[in-house]
C-alpha positions in Angstrom: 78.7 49.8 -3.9 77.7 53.1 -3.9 75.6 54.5 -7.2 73.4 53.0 -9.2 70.9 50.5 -8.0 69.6 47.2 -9.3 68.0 46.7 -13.0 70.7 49.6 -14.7 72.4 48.7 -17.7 75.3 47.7 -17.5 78.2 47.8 -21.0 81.3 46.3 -21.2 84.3 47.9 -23.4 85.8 45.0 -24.5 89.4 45.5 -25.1 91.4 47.6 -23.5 91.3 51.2 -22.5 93.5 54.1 -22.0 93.2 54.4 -17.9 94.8 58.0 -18.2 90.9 59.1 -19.6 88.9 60.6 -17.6 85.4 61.2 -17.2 85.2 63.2 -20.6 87.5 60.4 -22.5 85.0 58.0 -21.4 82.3 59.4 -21.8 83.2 60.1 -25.7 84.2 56.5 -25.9 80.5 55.8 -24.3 79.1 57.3 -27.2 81.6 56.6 -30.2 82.3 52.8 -29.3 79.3 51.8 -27.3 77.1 53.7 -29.6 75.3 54.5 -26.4 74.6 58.1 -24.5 76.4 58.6 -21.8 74.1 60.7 -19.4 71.5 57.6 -20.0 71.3 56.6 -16.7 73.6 53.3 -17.8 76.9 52.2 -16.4 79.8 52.1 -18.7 82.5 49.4 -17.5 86.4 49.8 -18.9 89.7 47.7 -18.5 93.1 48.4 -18.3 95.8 46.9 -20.3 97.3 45.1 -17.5 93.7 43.9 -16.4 94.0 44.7 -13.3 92.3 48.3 -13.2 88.7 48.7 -13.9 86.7 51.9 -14.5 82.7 52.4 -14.2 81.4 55.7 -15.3 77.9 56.6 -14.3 75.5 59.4 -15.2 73.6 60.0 -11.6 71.1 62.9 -12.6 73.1 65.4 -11.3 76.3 64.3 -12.9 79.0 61.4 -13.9 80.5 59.9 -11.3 83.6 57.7 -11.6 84.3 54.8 -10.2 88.1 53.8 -9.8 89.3 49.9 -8.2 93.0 48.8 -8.8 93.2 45.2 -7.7 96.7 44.2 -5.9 96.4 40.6 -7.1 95.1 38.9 -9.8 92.9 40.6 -13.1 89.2 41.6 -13.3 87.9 38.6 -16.2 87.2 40.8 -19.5 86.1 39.3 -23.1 88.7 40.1 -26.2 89.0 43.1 -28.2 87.1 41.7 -30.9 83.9 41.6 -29.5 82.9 45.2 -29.3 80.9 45.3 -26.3 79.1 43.2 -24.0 75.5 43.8 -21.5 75.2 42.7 -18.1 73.2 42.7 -15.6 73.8 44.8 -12.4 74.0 41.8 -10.4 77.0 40.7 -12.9 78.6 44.2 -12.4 78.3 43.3 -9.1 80.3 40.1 -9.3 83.0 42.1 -11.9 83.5 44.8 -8.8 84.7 42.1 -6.8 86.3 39.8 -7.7 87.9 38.2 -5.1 84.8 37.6 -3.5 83.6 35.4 -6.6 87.0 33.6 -7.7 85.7 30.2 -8.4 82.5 31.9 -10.2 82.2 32.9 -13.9 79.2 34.4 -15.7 77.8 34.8 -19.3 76.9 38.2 -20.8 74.8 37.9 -23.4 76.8 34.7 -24.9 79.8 35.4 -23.9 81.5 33.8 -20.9 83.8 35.9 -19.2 86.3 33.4 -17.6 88.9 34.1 -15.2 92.3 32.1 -15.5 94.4 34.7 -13.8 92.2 35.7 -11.5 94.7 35.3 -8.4 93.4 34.7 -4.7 95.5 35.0 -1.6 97.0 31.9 0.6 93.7 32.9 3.2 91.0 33.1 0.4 91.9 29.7 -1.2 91.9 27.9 2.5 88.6 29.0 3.1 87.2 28.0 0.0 
């Protein structure tokens, strides 16, 4: 992936999110729900309704950059609404960017697993698994 290197923070927004927001909507929801700053060098992960669109906004130095992945199968694993928001580590984010690649994998973020029961895979993926 392109952007931020290993050891940056990394938050989740649990729940779901408006995917019509752009950089400035998600940005103020960096700071209002995340209680974090948005230029702070971390990555800010959001979720679509339908779970299967994903958002990462980054501050770079220079400027945010936004990443953007709709996935044509399946739904990126996400804890519930009630949580608030979740840490993990970039090599976490990693796994969350792809998916696919990591079907039969799930991961904890600081206590909280983040399963994946409708995380689909195609007829080739699950013969070479």
């Amino acid at each position: 992936m392109i952007g931020p290197g290993t050891g940056v923070r990394v938050y989740l927004a649990c729940g779901v999110t408006d995917m019509r927001k752009g950089i400035a909507g998600l940005a103020a929801l960096s700071q209002d729900v995340l209680r974090q700053k948005p230029a702070n060098g971390a990555v800010f992960a959001f979720r679509g309704r339908r779970g299967d669109r994903l958002k990462l906004l980054y501050w770079d130095g220079q400027g945010f950059c936004l990443y953007y992945k709709v996935l044509e199968r399946g739904r990126f694993p996400w804890p519930s609404a009630q949580d608030g928001a979740v840490r993990l580590t970039s090599a976490q984010l990693a796994m969350l960017w792809a998916p696919l690649a990591h079907a039969g994998m799930r991961c904890r973020a600081a206590g909280h697993r983040l399963a994946a029961p409708g995380l689909g895979r195609s007829a080739r993926t699950r013969r070479l698994i």
